[in-house]
PDB file of N, CA, C and O in Angstrom:
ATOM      1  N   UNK A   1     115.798  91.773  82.901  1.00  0.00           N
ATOM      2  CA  UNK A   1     115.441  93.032  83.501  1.00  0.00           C
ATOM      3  C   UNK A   1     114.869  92.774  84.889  1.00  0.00           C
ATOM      4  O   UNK A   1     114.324  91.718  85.210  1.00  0.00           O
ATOM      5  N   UNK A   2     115.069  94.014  85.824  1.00  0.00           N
ATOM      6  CA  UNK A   2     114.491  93.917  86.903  1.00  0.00           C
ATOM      7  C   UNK A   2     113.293  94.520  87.273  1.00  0.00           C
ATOM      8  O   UNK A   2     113.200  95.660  86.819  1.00  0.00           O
ATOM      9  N   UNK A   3     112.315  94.141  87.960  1.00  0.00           N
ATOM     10  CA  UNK A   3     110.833  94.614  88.039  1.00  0.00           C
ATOM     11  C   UNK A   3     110.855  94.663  89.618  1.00  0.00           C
ATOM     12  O   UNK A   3     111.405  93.800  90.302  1.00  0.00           O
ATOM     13  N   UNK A   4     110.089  95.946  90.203  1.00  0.00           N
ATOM     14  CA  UNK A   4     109.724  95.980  91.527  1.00  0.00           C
ATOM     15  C   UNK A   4     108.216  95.817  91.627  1.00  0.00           C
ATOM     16  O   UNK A   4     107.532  96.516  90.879  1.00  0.00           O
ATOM     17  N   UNK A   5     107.609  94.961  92.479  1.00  0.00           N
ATOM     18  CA  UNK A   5     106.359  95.310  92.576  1.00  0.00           C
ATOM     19  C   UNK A   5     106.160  95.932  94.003  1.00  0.00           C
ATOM     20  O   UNK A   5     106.760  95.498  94.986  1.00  0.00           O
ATOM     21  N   UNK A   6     105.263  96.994  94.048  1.00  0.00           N
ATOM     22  CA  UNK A   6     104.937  97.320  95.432  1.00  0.00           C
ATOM     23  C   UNK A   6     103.808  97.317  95.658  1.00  0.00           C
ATOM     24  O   UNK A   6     102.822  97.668  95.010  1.00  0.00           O
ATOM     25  N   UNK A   7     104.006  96.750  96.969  1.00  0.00           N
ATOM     26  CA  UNK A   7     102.344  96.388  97.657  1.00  0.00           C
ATOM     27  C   UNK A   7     101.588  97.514  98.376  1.00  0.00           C
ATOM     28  O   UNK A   7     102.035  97.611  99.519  1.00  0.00           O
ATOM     29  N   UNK A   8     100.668  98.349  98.152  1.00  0.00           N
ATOM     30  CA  UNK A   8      99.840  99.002  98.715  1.00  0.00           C
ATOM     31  C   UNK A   8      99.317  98.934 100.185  1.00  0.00           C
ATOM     32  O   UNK A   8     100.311  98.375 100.649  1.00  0.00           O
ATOM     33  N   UNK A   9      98.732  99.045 100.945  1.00  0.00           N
ATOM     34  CA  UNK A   9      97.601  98.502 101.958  1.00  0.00           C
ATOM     35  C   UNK A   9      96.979  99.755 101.472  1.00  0.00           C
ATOM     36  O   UNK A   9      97.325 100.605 100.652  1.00  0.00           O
ATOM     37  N   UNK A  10      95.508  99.527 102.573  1.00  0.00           N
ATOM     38  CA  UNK A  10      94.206 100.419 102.453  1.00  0.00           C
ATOM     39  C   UNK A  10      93.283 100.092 102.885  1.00  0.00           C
ATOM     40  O   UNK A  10      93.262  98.862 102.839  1.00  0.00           O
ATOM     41  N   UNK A  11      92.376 100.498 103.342  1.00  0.00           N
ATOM     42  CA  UNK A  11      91.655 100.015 103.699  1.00  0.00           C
ATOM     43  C   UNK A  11      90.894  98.957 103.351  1.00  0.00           C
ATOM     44  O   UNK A  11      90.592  98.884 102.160  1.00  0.00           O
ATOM     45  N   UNK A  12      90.413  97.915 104.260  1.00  0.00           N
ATOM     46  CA  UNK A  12      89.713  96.796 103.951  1.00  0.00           C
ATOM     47  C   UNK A  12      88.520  95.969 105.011  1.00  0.00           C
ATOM     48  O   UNK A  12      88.866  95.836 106.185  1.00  0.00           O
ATOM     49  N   UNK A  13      87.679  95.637 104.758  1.00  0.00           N
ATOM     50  CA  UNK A  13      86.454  95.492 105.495  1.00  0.00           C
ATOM     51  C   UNK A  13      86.865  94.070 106.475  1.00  0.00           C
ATOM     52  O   UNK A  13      87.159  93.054 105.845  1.00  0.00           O
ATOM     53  N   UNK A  14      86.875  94.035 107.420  1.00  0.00           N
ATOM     54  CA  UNK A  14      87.409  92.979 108.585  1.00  0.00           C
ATOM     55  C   UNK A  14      86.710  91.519 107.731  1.00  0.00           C
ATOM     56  O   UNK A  14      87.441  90.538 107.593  1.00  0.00           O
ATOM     57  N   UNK A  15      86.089  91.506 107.499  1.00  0.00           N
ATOM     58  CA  UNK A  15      85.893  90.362 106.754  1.00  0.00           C
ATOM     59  C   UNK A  15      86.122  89.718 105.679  1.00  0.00           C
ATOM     60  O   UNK A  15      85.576  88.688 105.282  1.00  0.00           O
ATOM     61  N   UNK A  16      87.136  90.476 105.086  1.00  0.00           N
ATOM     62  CA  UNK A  16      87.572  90.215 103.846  1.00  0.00           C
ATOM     63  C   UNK A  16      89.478  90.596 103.775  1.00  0.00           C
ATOM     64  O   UNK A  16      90.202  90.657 102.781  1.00  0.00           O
ATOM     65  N   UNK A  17      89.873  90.819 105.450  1.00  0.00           N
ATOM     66  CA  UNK A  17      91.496  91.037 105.245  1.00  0.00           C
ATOM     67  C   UNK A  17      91.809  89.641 105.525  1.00  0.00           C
ATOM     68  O   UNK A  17      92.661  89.242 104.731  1.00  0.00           O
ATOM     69  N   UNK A  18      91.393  88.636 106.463  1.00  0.00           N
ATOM     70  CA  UNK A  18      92.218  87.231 105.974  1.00  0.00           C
ATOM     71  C   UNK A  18      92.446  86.709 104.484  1.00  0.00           C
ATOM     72  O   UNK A  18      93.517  86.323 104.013  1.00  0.00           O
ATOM     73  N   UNK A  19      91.041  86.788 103.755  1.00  0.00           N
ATOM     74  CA  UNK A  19      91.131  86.198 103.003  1.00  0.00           C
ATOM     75  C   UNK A  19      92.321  86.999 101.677  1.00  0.00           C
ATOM     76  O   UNK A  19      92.856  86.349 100.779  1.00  0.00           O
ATOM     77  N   UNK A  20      92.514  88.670 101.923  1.00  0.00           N
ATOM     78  CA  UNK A  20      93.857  89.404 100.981  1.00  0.00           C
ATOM     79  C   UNK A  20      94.539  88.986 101.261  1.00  0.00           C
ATOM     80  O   UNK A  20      95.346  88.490 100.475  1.00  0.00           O
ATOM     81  N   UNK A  21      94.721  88.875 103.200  1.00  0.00           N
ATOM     82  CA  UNK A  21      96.214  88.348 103.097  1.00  0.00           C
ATOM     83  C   UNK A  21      96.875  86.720 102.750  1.00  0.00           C
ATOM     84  O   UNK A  21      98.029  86.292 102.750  1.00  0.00           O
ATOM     85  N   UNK A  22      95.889  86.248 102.539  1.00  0.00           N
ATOM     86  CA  UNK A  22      96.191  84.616 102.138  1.00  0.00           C
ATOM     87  C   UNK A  22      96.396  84.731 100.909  1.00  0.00           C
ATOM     88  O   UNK A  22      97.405  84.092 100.608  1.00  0.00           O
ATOM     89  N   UNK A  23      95.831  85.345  99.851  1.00  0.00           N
ATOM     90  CA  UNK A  23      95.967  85.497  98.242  1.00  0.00           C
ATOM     91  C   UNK A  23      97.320  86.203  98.361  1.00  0.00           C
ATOM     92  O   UNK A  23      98.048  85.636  97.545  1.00  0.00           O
ATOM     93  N   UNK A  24      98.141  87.352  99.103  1.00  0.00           N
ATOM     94  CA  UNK A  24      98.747  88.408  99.384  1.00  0.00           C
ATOM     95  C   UNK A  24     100.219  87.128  99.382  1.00  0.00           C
ATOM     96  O   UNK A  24     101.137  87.306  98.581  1.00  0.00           O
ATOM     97  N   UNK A  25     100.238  86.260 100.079  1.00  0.00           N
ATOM     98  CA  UNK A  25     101.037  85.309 100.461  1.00  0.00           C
ATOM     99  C   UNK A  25     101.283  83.994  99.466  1.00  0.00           C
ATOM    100  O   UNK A  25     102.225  83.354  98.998  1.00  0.00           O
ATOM    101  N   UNK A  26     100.137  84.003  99.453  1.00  0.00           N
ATOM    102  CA  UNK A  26     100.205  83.085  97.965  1.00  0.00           C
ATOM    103  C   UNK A  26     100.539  83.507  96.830  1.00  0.00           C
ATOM    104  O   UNK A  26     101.184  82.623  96.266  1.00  0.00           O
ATOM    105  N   UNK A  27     100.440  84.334  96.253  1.00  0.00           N
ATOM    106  CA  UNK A  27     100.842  85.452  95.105  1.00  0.00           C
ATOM    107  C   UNK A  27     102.784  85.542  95.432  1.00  0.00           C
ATOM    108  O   UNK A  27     103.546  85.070  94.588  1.00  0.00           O
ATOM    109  N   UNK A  28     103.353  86.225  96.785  1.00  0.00           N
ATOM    110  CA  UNK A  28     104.640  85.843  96.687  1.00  0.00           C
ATOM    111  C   UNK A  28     105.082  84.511  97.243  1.00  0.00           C
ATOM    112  O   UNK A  28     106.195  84.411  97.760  1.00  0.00           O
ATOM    113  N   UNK A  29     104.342  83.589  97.169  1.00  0.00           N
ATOM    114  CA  UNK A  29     105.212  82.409  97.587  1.00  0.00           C
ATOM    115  C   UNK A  29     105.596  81.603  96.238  1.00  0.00           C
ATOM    116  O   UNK A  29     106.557  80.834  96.202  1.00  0.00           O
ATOM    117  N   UNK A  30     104.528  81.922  94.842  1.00  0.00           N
ATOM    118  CA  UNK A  30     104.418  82.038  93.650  1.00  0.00           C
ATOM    119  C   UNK A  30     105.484  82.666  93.098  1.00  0.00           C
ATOM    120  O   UNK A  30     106.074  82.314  92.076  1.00  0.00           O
ATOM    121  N   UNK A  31     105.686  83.446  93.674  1.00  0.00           N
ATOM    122  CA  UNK A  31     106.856  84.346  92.542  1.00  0.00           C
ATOM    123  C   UNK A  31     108.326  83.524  93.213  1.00  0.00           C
ATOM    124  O   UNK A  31     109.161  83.254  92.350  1.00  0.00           O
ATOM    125  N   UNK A  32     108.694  83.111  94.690  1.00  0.00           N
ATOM    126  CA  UNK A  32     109.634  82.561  94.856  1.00  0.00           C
ATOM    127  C   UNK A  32     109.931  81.428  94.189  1.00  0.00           C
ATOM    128  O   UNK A  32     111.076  81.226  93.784  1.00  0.00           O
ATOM    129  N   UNK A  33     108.598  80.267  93.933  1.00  0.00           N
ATOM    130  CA  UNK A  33     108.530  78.918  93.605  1.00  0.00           C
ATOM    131  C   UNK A  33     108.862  78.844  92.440  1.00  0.00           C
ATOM    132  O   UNK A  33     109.501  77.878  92.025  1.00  0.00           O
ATOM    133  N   UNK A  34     108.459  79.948  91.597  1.00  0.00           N
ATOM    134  CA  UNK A  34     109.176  80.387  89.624  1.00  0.00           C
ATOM    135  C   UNK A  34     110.585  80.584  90.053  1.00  0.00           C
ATOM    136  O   UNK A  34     111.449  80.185  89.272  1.00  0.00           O
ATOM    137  N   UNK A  35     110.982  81.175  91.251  1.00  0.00           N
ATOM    138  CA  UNK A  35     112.680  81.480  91.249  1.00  0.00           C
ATOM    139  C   UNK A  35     112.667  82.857  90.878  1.00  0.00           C
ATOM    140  O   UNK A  35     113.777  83.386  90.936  1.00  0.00           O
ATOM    141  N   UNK A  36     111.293  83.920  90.347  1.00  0.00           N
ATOM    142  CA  UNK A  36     112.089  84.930  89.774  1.00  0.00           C
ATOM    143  C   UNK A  36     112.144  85.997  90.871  1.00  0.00           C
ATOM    144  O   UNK A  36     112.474  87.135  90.538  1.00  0.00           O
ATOM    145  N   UNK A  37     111.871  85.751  92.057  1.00  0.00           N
ATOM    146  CA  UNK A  37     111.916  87.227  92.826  1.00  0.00           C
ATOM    147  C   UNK A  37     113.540  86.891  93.499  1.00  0.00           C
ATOM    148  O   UNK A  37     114.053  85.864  93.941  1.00  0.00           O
ATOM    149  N   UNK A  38     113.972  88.146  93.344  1.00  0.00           N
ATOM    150  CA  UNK A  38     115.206  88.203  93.478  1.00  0.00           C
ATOM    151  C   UNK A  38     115.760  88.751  95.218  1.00  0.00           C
ATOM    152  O   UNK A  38     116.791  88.495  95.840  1.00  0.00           O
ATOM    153  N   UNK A  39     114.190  89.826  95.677  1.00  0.00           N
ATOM    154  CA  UNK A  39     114.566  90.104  96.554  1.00  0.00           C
ATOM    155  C   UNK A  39     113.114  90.986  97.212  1.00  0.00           C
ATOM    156  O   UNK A  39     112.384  91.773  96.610  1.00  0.00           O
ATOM    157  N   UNK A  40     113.044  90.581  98.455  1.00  0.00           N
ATOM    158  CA  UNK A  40     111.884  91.328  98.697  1.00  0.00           C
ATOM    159  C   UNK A  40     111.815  91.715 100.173  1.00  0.00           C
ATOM    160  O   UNK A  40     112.763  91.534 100.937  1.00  0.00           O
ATOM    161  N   UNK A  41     110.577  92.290 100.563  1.00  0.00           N
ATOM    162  CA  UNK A  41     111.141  93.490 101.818  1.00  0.00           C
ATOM    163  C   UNK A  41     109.277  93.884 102.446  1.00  0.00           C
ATOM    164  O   UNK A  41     108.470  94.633 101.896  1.00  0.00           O
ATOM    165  N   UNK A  42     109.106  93.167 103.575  1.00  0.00           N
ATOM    166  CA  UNK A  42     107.654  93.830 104.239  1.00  0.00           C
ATOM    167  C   UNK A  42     108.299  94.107 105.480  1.00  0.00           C
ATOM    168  O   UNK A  42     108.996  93.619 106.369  1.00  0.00           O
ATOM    169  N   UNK A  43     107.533  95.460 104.971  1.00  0.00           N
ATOM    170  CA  UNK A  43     107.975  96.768 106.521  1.00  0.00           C
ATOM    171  C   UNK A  43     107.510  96.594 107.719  1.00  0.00           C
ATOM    172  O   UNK A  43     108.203  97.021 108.642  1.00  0.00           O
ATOM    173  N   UNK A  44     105.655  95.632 108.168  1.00  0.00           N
ATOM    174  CA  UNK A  44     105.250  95.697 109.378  1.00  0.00           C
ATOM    175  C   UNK A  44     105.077  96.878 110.181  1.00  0.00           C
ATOM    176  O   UNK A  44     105.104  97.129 111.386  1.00  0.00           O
ATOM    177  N   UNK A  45     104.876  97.568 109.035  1.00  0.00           N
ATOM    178  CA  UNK A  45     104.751  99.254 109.956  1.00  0.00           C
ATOM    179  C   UNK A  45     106.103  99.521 110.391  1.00  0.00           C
ATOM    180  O   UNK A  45     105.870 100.687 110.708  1.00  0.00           O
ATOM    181  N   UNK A  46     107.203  99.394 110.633  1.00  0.00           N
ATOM    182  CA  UNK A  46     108.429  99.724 111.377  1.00  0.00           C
ATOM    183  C   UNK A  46     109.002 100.069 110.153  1.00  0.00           C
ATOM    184  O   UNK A  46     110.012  99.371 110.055  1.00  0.00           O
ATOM    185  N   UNK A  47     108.891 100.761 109.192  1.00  0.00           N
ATOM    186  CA  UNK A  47     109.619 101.364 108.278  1.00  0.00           C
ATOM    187  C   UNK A  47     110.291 102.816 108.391  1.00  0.00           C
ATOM    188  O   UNK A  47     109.607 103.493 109.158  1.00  0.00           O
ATOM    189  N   UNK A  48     111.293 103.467 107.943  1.00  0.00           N
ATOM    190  CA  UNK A  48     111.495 104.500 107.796  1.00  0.00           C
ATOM    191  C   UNK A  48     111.825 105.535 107.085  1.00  0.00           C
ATOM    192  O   UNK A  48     112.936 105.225 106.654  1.00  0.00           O
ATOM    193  N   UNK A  49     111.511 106.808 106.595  1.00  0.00           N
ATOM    194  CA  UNK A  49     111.878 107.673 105.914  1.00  0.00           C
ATOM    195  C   UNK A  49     113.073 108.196 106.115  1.00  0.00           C
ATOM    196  O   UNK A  49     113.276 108.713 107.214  1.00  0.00           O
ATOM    197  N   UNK A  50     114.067 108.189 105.184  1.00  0.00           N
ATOM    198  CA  UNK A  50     115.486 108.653 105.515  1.00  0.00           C
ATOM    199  C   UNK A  50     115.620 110.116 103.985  1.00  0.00           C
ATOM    200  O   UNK A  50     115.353 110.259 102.792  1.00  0.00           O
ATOM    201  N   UNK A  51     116.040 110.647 104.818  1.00  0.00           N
ATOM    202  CA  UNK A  51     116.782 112.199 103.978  1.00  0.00           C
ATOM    203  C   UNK A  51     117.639 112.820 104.496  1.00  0.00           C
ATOM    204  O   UNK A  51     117.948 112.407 105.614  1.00  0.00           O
ATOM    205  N   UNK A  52     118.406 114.054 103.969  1.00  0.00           N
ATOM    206  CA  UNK A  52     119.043 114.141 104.070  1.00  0.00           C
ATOM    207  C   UNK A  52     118.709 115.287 105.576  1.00  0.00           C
ATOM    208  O   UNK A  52     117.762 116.042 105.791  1.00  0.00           O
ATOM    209  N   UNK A  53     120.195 114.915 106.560  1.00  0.00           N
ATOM    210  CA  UNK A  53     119.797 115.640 108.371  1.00  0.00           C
ATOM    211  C   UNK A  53     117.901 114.910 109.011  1.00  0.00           C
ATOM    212  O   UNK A  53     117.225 115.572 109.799  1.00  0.00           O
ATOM    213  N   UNK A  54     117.524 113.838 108.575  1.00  0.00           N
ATOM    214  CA  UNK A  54     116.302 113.633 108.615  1.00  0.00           C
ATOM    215  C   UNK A  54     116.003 111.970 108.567  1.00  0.00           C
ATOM    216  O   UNK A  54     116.247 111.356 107.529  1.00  0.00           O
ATOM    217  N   UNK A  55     115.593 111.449 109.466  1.00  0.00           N
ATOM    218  CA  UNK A  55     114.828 109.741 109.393  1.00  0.00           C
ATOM    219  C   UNK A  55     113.905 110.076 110.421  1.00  0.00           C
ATOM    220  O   UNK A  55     114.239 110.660 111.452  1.00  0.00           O
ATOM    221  N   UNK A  56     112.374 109.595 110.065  1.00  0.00           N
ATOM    222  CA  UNK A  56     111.151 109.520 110.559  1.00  0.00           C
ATOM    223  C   UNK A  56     110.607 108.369 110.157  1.00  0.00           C
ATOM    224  O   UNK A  56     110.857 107.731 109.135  1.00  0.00           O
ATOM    225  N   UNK A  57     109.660 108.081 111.228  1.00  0.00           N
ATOM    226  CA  UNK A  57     108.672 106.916 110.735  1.00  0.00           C
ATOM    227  C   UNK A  57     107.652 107.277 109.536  1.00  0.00           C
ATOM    228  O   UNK A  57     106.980 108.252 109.200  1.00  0.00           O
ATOM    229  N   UNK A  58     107.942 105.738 108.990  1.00  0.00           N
ATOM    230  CA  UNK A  58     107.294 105.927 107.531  1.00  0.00           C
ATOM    231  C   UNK A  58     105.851 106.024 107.706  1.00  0.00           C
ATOM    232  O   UNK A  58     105.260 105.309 108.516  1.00  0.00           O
ATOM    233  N   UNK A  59     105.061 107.185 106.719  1.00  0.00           N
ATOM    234  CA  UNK A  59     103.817 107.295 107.290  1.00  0.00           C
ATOM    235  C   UNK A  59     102.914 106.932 106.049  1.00  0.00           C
ATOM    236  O   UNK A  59     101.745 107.315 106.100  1.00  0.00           O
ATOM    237  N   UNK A  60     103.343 106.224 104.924  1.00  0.00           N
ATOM    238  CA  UNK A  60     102.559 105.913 103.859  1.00  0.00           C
ATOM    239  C   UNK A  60     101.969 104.526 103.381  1.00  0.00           C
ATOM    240  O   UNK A  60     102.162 103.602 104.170  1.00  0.00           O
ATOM    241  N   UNK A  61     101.470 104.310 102.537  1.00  0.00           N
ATOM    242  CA  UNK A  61     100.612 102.961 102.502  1.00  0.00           C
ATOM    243  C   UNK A  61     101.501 101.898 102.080  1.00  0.00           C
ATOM    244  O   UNK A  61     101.176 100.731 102.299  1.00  0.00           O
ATOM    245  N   UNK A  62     102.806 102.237 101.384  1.00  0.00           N
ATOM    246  CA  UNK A  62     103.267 100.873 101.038  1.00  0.00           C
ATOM    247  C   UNK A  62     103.978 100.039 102.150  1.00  0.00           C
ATOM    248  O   UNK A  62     104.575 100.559 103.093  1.00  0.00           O
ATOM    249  N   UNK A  63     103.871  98.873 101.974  1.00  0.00           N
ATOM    250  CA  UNK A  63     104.107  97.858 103.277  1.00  0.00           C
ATOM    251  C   UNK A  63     105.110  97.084 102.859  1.00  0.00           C
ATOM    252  O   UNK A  63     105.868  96.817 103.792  1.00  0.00           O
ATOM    253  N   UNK A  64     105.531  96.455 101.493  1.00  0.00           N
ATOM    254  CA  UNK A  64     106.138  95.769 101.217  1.00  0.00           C
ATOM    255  C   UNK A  64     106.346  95.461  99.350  1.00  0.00           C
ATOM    256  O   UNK A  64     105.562  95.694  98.430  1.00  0.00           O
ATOM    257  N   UNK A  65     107.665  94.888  99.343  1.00  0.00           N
ATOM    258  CA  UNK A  65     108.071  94.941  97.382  1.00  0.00           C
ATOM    259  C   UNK A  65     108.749  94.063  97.191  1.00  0.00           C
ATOM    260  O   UNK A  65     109.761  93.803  97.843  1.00  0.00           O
ATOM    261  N   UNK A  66     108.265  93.371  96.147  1.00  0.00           N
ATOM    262  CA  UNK A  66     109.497  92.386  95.638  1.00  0.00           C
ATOM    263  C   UNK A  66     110.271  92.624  94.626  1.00  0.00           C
ATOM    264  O   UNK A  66     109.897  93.541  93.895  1.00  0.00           O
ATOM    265  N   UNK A  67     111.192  92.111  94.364  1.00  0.00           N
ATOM    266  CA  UNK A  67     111.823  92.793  93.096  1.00  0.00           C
ATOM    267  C   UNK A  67     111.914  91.490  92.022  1.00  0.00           C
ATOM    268  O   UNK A  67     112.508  90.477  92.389  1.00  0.00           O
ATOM    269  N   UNK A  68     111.439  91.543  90.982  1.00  0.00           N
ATOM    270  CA  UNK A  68     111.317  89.972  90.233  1.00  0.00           C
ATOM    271  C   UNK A  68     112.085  90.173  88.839  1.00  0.00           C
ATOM    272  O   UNK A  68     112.042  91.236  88.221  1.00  0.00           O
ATOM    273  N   UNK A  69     112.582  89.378  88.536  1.00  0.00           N
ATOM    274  CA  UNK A  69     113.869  89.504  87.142  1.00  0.00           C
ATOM    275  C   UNK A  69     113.083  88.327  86.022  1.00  0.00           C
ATOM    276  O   UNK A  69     112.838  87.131  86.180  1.00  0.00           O
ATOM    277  N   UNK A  70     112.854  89.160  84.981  1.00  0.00           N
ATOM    278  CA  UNK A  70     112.003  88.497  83.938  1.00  0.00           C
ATOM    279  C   UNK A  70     112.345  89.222  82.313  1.00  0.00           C
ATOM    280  O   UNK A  70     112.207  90.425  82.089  1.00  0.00           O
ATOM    281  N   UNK A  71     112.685  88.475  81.555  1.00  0.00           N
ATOM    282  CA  UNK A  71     112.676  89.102  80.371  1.00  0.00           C
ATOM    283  C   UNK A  71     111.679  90.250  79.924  1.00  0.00           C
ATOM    284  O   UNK A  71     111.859  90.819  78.848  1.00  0.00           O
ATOM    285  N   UNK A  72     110.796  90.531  80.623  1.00  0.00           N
ATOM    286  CA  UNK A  72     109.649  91.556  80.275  1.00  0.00           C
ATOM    287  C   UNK A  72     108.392  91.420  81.297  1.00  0.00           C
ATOM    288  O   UNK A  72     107.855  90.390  81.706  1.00  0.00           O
ATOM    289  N   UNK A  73     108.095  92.754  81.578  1.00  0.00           N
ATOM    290  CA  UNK A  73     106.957  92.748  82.276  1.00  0.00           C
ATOM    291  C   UNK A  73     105.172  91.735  81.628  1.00  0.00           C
ATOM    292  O   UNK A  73     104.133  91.468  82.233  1.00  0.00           O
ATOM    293  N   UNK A  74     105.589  91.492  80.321  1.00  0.00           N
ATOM    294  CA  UNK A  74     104.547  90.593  79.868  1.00  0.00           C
ATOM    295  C   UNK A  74     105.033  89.582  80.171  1.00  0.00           C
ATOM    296  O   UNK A  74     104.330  88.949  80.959  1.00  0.00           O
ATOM    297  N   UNK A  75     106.297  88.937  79.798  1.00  0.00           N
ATOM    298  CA  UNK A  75     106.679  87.868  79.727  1.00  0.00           C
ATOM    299  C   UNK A  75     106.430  87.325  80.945  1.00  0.00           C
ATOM    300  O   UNK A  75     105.572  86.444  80.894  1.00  0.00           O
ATOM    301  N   UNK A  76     107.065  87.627  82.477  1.00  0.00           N
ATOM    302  CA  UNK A  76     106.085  87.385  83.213  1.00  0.00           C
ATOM    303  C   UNK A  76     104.425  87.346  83.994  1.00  0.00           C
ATOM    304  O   UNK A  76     103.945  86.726  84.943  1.00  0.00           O
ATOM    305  N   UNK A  77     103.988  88.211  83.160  1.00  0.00           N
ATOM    306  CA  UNK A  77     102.685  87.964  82.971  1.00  0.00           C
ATOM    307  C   UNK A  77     101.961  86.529  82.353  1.00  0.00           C
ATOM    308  O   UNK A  77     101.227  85.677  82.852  1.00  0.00           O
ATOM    309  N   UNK A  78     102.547  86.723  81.041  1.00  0.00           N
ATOM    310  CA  UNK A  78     102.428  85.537  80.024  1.00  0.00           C
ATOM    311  C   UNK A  78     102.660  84.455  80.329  1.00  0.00           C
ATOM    312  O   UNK A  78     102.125  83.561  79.673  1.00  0.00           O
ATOM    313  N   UNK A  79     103.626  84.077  81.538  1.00  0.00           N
ATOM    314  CA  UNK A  79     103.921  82.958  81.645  1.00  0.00           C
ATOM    315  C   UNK A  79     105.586  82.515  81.102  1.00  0.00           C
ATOM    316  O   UNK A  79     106.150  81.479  81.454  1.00  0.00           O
ATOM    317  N   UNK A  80     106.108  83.426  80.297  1.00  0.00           N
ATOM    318  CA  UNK A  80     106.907  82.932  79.631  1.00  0.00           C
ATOM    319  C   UNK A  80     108.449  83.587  80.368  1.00  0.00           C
ATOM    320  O   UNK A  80     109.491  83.598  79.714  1.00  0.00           O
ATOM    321  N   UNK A  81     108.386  84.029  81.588  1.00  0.00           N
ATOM    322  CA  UNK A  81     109.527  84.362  82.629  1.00  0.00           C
ATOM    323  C   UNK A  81     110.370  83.110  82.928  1.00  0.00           C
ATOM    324  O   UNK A  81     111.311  83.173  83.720  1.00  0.00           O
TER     325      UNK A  81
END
């Protein structure tokens, strides 16, 4: 099965965003090194909303998603992906 995770932003106190984004990076460099992320995507703010007669800049908190393939959302939890 396939699993998306999506990453949030939000606010965060200047002294404590290096240290998210190092866990933030480490967390998917983790999911590549298992092999299970299949495919993933950070926006850098330059994202966009597309509909229909309609594309605008994206104005919401998610920044970025991976998509990870695991027999079960525990199973990769568990360890057992």
């Amino acid at each position: 099965m396939k699993f998306a995770f999506i990453y949030h932003s939000g606010n965060v106190p200047d002294y404590q965003y290096a240290a998210n984004c190092e866990q933030l990076w480490k967390w998917i460099d983790a999911l590549k090194q298992r092999g299970i992320e299949t495919a993933g995507l950070a926006s850098n703010n330059c994202g966009k909303t597309a509909s229909t007669g309609l594309v605008k800049d994206y104005e919401g908190d998610i920044f970025a998603v991976s998509i990870i393939e695991a027999e079960s959302i525990d199973a990769y939890f568990f360890g057992d992906a």
